[in-house]
C-alpha positions as CSV (number, residue, x, y, z in Angstrom):
1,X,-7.5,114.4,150.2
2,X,-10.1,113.7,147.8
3,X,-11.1,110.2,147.7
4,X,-11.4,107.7,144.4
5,X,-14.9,107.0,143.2
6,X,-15.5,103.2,143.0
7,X,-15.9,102.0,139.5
8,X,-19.2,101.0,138.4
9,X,-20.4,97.7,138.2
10,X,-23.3,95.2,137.1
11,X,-25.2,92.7,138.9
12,X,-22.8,89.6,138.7
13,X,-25.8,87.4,137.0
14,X,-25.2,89.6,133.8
15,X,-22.1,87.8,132.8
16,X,-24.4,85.4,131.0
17,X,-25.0,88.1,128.7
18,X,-21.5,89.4,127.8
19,X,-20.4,86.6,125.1
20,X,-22.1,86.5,121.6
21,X,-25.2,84.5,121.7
22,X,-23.8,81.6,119.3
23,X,-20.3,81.6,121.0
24,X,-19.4,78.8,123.3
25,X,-19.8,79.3,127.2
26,X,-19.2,75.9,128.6
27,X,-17.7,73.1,128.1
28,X,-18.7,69.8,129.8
29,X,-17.5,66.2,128.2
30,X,-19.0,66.5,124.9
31,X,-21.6,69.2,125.8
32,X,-21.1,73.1,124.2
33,X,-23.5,75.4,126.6
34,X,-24.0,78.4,124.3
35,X,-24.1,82.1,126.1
36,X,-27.9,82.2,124.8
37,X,-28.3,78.7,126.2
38,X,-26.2,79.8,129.5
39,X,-28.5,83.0,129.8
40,X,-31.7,81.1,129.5
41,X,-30.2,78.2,131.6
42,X,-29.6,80.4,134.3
43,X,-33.1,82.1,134.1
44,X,-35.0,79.1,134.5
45,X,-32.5,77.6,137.5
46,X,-33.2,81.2,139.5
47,X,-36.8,80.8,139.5
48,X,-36.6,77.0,140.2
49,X,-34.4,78.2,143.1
50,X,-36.5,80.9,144.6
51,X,-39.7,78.8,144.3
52,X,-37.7,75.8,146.7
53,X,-36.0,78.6,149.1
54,X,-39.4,80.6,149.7
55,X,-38.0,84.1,148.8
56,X,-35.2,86.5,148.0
57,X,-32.3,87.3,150.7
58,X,-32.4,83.6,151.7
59,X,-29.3,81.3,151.5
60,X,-28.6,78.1,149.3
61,X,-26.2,75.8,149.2
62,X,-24.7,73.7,146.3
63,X,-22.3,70.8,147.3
64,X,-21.2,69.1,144.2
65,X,-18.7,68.1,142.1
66,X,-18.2,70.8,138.5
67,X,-21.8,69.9,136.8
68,X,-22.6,72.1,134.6
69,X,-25.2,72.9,137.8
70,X,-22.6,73.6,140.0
71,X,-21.4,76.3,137.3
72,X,-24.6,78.2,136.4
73,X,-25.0,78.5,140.8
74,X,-23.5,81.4,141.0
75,X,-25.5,83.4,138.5
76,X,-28.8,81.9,139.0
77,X,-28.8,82.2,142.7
78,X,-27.9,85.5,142.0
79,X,-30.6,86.3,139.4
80,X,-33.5,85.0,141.9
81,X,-32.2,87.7,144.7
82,X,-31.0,84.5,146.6
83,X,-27.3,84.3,148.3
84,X,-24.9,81.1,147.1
85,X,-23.4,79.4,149.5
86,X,-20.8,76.8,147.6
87,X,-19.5,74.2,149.5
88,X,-16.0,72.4,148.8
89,X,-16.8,68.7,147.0
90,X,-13.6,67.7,149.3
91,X,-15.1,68.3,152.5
92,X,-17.1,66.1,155.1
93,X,-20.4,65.8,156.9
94,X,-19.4,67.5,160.1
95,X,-17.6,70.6,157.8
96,X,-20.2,70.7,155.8
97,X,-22.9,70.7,158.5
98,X,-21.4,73.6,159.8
99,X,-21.5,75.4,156.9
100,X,-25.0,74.9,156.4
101,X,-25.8,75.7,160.1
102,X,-23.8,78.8,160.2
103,X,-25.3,80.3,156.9
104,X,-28.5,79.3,157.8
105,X,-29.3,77.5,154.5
106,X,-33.0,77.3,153.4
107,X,-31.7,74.7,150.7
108,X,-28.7,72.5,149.6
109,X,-28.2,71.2,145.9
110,X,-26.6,68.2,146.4
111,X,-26.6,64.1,145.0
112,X,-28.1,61.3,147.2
113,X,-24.7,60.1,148.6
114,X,-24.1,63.2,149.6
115,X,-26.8,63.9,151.3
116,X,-26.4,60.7,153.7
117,X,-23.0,61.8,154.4
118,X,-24.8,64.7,156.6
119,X,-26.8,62.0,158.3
120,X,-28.8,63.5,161.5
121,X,-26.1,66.3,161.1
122,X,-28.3,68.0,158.5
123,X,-29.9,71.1,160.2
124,X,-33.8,71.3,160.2
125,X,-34.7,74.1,158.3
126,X,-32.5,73.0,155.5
127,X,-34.3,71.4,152.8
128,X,-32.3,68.8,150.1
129,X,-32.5,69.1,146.5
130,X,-31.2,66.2,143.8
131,X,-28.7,68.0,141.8
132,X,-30.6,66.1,139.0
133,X,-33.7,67.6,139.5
134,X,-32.1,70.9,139.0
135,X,-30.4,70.1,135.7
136,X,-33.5,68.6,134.3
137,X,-35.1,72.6,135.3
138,X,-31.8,73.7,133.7
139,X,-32.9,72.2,130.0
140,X,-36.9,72.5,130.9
141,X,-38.0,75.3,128.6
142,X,-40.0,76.3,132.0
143,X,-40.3,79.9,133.1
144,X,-36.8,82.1,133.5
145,X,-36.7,85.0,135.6
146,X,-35.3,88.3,133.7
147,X,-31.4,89.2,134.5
148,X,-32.1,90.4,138.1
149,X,-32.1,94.4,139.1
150,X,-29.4,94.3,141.8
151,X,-27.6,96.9,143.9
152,X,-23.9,96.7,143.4
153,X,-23.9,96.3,147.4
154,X,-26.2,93.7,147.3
155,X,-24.8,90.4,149.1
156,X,-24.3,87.4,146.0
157,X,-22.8,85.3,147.8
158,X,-21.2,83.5,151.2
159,X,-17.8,81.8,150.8
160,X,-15.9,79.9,153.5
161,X,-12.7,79.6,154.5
162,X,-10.4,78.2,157.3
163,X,-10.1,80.7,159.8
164,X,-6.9,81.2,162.4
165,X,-9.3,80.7,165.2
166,X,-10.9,77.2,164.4
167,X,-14.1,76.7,162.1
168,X,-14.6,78.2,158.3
169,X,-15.8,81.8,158.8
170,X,-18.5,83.1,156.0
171,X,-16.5,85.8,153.7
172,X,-19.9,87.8,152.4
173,X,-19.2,89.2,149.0
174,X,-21.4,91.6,146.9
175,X,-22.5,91.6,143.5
176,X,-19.8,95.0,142.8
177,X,-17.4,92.4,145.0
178,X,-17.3,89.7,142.1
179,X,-18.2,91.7,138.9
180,X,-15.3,93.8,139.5
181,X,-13.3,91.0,140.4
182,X,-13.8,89.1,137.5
183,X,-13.8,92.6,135.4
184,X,-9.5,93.1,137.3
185,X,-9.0,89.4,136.4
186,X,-10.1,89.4,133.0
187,X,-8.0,92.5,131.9
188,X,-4.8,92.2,133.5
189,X,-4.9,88.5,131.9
190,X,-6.1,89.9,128.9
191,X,-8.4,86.9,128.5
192,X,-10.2,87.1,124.8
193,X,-13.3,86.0,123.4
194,X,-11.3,82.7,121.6
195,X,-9.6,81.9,125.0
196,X,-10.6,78.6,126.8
197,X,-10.4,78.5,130.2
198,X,-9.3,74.9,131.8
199,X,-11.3,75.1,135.0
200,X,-9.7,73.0,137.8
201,X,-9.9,74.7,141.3
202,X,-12.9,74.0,143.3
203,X,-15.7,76.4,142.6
204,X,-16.2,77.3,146.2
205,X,-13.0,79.2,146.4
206,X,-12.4,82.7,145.2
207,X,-9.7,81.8,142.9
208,X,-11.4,78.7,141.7
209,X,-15.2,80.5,141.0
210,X,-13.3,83.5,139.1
211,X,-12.0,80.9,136.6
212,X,-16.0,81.2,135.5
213,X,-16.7,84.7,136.2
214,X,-13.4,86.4,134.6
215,X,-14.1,83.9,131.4
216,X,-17.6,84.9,131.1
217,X,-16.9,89.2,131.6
218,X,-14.7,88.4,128.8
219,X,-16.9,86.2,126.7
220,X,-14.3,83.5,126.7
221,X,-15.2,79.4,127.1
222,X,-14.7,78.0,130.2
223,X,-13.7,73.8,130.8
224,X,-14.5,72.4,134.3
225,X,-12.6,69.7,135.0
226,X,-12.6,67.4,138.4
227,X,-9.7,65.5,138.0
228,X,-8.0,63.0,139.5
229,X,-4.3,62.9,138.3
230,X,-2.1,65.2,136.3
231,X,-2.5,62.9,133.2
232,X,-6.4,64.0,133.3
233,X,-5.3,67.4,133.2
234,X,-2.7,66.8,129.8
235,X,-5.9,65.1,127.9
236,X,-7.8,68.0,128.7
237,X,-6.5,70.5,127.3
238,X,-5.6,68.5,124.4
239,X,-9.5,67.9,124.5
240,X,-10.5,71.5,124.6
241,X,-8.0,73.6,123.5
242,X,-7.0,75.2,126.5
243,X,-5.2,78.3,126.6
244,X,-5.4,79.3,130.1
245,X,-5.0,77.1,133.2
246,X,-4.9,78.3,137.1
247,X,-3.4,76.1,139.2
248,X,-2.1,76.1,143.1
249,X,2.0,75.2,143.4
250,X,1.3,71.2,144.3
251,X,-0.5,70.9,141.1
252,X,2.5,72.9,138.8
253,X,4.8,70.4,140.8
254,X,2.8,67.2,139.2
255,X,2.1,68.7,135.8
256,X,5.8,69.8,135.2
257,X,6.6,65.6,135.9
258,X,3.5,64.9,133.5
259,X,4.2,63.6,130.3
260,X,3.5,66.2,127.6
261,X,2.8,65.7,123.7
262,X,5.1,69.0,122.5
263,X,1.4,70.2,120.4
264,X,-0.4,69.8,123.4
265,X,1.8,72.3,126.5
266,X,1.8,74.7,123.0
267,X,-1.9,75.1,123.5
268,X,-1.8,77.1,126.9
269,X,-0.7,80.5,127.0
270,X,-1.4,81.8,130.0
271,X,-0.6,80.1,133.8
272,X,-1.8,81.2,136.6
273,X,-0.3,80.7,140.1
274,X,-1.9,80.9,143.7
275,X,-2.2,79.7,147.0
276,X,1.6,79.3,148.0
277,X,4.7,81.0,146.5
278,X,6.3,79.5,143.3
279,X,10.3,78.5,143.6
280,X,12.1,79.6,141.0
281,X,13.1,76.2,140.0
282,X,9.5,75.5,139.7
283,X,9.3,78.5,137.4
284,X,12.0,77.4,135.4
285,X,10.4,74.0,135.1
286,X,7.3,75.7,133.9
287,X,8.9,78.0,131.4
288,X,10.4,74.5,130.0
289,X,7.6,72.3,129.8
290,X,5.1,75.3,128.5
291,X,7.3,77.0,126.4
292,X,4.2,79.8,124.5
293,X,3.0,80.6,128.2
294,X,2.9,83.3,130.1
295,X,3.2,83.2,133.8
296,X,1.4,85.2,136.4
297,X,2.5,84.9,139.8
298,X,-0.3,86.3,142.3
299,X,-1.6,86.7,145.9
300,X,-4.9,86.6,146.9
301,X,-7.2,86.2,150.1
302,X,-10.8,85.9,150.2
303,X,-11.5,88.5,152.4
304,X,-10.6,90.5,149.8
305,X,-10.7,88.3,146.3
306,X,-7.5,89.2,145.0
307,X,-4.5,91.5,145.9
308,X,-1.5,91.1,143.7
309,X,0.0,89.7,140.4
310,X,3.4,89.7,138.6
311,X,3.6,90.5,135.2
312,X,5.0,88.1,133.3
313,X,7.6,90.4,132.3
314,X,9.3,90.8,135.9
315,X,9.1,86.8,136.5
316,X,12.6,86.3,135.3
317,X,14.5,89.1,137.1
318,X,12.0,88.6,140.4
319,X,10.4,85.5,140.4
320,X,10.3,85.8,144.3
321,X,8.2,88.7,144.0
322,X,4.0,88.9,144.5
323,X,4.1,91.8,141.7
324,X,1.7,94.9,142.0
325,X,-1.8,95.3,143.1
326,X,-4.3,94.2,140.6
327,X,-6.8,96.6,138.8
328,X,-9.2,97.8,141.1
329,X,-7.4,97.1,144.1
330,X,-5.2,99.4,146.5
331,X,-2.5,97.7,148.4
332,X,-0.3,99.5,151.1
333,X,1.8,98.2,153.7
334,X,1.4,99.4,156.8
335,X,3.4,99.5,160.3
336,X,1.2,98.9,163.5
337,X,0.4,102.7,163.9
338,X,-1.3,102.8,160.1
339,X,1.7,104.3,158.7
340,X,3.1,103.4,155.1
341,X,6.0,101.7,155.4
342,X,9.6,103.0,153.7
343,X,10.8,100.9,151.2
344,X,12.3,97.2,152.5
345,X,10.7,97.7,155.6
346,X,8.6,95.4,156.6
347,X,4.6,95.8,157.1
348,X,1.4,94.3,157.3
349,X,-0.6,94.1,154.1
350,X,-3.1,96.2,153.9
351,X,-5.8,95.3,151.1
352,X,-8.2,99.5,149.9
353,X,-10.7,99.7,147.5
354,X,-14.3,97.9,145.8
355,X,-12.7,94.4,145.8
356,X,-12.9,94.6,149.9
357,X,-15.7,92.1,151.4
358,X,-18.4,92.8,153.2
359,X,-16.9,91.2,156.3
360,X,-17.7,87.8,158.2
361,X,-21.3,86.4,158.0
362,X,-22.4,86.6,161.4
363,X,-19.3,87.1,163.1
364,X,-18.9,90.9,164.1
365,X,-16.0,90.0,166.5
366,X,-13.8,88.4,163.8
367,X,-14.9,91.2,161.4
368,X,-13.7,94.0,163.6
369,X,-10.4,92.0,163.8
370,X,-9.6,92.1,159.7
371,X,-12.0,94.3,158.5
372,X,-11.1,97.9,159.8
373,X,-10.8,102.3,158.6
374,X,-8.6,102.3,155.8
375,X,-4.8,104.3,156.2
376,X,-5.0,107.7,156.1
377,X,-3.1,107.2,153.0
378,X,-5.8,105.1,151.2
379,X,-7.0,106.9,148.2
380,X,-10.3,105.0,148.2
381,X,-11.0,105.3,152.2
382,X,-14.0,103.1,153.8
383,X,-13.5,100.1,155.1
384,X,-9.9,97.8,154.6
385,X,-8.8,94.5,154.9
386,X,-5.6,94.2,157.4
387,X,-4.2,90.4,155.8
388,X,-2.2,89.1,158.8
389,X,0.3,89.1,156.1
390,X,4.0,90.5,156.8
391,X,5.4,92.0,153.5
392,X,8.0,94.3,152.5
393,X,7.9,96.8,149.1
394,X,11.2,97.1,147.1
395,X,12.2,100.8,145.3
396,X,10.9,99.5,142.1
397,X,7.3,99.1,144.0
398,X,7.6,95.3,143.6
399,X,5.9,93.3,146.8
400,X,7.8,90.5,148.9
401,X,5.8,88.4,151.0
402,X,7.7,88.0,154.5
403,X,5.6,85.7,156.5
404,X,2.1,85.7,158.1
405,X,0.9,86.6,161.7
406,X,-1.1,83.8,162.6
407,X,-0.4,79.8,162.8
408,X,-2.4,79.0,159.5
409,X,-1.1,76.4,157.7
410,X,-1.0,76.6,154.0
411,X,-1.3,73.1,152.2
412,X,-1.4,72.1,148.9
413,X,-3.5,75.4,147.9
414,X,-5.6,75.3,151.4
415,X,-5.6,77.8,154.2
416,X,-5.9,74.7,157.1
417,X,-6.8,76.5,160.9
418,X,-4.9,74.1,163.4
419,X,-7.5,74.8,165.9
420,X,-10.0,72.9,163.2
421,X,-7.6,69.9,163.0
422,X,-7.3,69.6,166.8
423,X,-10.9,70.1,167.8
424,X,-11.7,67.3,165.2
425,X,-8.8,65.1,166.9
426,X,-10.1,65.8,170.7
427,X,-13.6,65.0,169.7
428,X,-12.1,61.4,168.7
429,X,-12.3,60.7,172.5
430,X,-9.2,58.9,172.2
431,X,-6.6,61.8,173.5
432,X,-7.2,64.7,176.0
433,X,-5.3,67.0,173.8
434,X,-3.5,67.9,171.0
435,X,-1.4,70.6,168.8
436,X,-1.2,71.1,165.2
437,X,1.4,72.4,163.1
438,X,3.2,72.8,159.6
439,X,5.8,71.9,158.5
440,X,8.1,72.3,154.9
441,X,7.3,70.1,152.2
442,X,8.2,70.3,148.7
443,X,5.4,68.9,147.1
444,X,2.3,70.6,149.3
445,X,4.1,73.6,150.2
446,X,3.4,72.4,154.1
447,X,2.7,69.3,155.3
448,X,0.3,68.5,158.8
449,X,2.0,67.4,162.2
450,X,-0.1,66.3,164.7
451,X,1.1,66.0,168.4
452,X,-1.1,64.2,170.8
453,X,-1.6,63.1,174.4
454,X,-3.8,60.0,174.9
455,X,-5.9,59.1,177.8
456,X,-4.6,57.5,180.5
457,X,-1.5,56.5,178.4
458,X,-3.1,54.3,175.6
459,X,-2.2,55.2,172.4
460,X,-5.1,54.1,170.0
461,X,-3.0,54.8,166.9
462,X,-4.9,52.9,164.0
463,X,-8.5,54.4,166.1
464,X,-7.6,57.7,165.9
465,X,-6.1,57.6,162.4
466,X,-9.5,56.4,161.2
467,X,-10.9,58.7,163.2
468,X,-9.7,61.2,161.2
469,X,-10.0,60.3,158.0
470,X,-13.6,59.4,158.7
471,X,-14.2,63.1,159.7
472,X,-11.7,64.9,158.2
473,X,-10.8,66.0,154.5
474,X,-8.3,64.3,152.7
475,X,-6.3,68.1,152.2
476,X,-6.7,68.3,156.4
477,X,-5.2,65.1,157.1
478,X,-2.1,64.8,159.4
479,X,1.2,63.6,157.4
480,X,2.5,62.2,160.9
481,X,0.6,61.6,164.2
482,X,3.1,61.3,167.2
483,X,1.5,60.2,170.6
484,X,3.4,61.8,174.1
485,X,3.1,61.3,178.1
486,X,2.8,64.9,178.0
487,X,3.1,68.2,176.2
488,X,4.9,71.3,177.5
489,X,3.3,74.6,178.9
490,X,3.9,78.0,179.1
491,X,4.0,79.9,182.3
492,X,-0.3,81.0,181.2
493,X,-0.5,77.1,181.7
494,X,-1.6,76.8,177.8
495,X,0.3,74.7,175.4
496,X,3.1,75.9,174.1
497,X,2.6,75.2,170.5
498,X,7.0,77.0,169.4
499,X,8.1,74.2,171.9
500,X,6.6,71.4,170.7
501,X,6.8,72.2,167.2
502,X,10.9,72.7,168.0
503,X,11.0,69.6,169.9
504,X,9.6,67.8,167.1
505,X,12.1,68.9,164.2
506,X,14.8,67.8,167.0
507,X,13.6,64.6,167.3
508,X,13.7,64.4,162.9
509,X,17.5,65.3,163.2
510,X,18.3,63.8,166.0
């Protein structure tokens, strides 16, 4: 079988260059960034950025909330030959340490309070730069590197997420890896120059960073937005305009109980959905509130940007449904053997084609787990991502997600590893051990349990609650903490997590 040719691609810093040069790029309080003034912005943060890191190939860090910055990072690093590492604003010292560590960082980006979160944690051969310093480079008139020469291969960037097995694992992704995914996003949304984007996902997740990147390959404007309730979010895009908002299903269940001036939800035309299933009662609540939009149910994971979307046309008749694989992107599902699946059987998701990562920083044992040979039945062939995902394919070709593999827990947008939570709990030095687990919950999707055994029967309650929030991300932290004499085994004399998980949803009923 001959095998599809990838589609070309550009070096991912080129987006700067793809509006008009008067046309609006960015939009930041009162503040229009220009594509000529994004281009030249961009230039002069790249060579600012080499000059502090010592040289191409090495990795930097930005840990911020969406400055304008935080927004150019991922073309400038990528301009100076220089891999971004962006770091979740919601995140703590230890997490973030790790990160750092783990990439080997030769420079964070990041403001003074900050920086003293990270205390002694901060590893040695990282180097901390005053986010102010670099937007004061940004507007300079200094030297700006040329929009760089890049191999589509080339690694941009370094994104991390929870992994099954405990700490964030580094998702390396190339330039060809984002331009293409901004290039899929961009069409299948048919985003237009006179779109503006409302920008509200964290820019160090895939789906939140596209929100730039797919704006930008389409010359669109992009509003970044850190906000705080859903009432933030209704002035907004009364502020700007907005026509396009992505959003994660805790955020649609707050902005469908927001308050909305009729002009104002007739602004947005497009909506975006990922990181947990809509209902369809949620889908019927958005069709009410925003009654011009469009709705695009999809499924992603970063290991492989993006898999799936649902054209708004099927939503009605199947809003259960994760849609079709997304332009540039072959999806098959697969039984254990690497054979397609018939239709309504059920299979693990298997992710074919450009879009694919370049595996796990550092990590070749994890990599070999996901990242493996493609099916036979792959039209692109190389290298595949196998999700972990159980899904099953209807005779119209539509996809069904079944249930996942693993003991992730998927909260309020977040991909939480248990083993993360519990490490963080045991190193409390309060309890000798622990399990974490979700459970349903309408608002977040799933909701944190934490079961405990304390040391020598005490049960520190209020010191290991603060323990966590001290140390622990608001999205990470436990909806209930129950303390126990002692926690059932299997016959491997390990925990056994479906016990206590079952004796805990007794105990609710009871």
């Amino acid at each position: 079988m001959t095998k599809a040719e990838n589609p070309s691609s550009r070096p991912i810093d080129h987006l700067a260059r793809c509006g008009a040069p008067d046309a609006a790029a960015l939009l930041i309080g009162d503040r229009v960034t220009t594509y000529a003034e994004l281009d030249a912005g961009v230039g002069r943060l790249a060579s600012w950025l080499l000059e502090q890191a010592g040289g191409p190939g090495e990795r930097v860090a930005s840990w911020s909330a969406k400055t304008r910055l935080a927004c150019l990072m991922p073309l400038a690093a990528a301009r100076a030959g220089l891999i971004h590492v962006p770091v979740n604003p919601l995140l703590k010292g230890p997490q973030v340490a790790h990160i750092l560590s783990d990439s080997g960082a030769k420079l964070l980006v990041t403001n003074g309070a900050r920086a003293e979160m990270l205390g002694d944690d901060l590893p040695e051969e990282c180097v901390v730069q005053d986010l102010k310093v670099g937007e004061e480079v940004i507007d300079s008139g200094g030297h700006a590197l040329p929009p760089s020469i890049a191999e589509s291969d080339d690694l941009a960037a370094i994104l991390y997420t929870s992994g099954s097995t405990g700490r964030p694992k580094g998702v390396m992704l190339s330039h060809a890896n984002l331009w293409l995914g901004a290039e899929s996003v961009a069409s299948y949304l048919k985003i237009v120059p006179d779109d503006r984007v409302l920008a509200v996902l964290p820019l160090s997740f895939d789906y939140g960073q596209n929100q730039l990147l797919s704006s930008w390959f389409a010359g669109a404007a992009v509003a970044p937005l850190d906000y705080l309730t859903a009432r933030d979010v209704v002035k907004a895009v009364a502020r700007h305009r907005a026509t396009t908002l992505a959003g994660v299903p805790p955020l649609w269940v707050q902005l469908v109980e927001a308050e909305w001036p009729a002009e104002t939800a007739a602004c947005l035309k497009r909506l975006t959905n990922s990181g947990g299933a809509l209902t369809p009662s949620l889908i019927d609540a958005m069709r009410r509130t925003f009654p011009n939009a469009d709705i695009y149910p999809m499924y992603g994971l970063t290991e492989a940007f993006r898999s799936t979307y649902l054209d708004p046309k099927f939503v009605a008749d199947h809003p259960t449904s994760m849609g079709r694989a997304i332009p540039h992107a072959e999806i098959l599902v697969c039984r254990p053997d690497g054979t397609v699946t018939a239709d309504e059987e059920p299979g693990e998701l298997v992710h074919c084609g450009p879009l694919v990562a370049k595996g796990y920083w550092r990590d070749e044992e994890r990599t070999a787990q996901r990242f493996k040979p493609a099916p036979r039945a792959s039209h692109y062939g190389g290298m595949a991502v196998w999700s972990g995902d159980t899904v099953r394919r209807d005779a119209n070709h539509l996809l069904y997600f079944v249930g996942r593999d693993d003991a992730m827990i998927k909260t309020a947008g977040n991909r939480v590893s248990p083993t993360e939570v519990e490490d963080v709990a045991v190193a409390s030095g309060l309890i000798y051990e622990t399990v974490a687990f979700g459970v349903p919950d309408p608002r977040l999707g799933a909701a944190i349990v934490l079961i405990v055994r304390g040391k020598d029967g005490v049960a520190d309650k209020e010191g290991l609650a603060t323990y966590l929030r001290q140390n622990l991300p608001n999205f990470m932290q436990p909806r209930a903490i129950e303390w126990r004499d002692a926690l059932p085994r299997n016959p491997n004399g390990k925990l056994d997590r479906v016990a206590i998980a079952a004796d805990w949803a007794k105990e609710l009923t009871a």
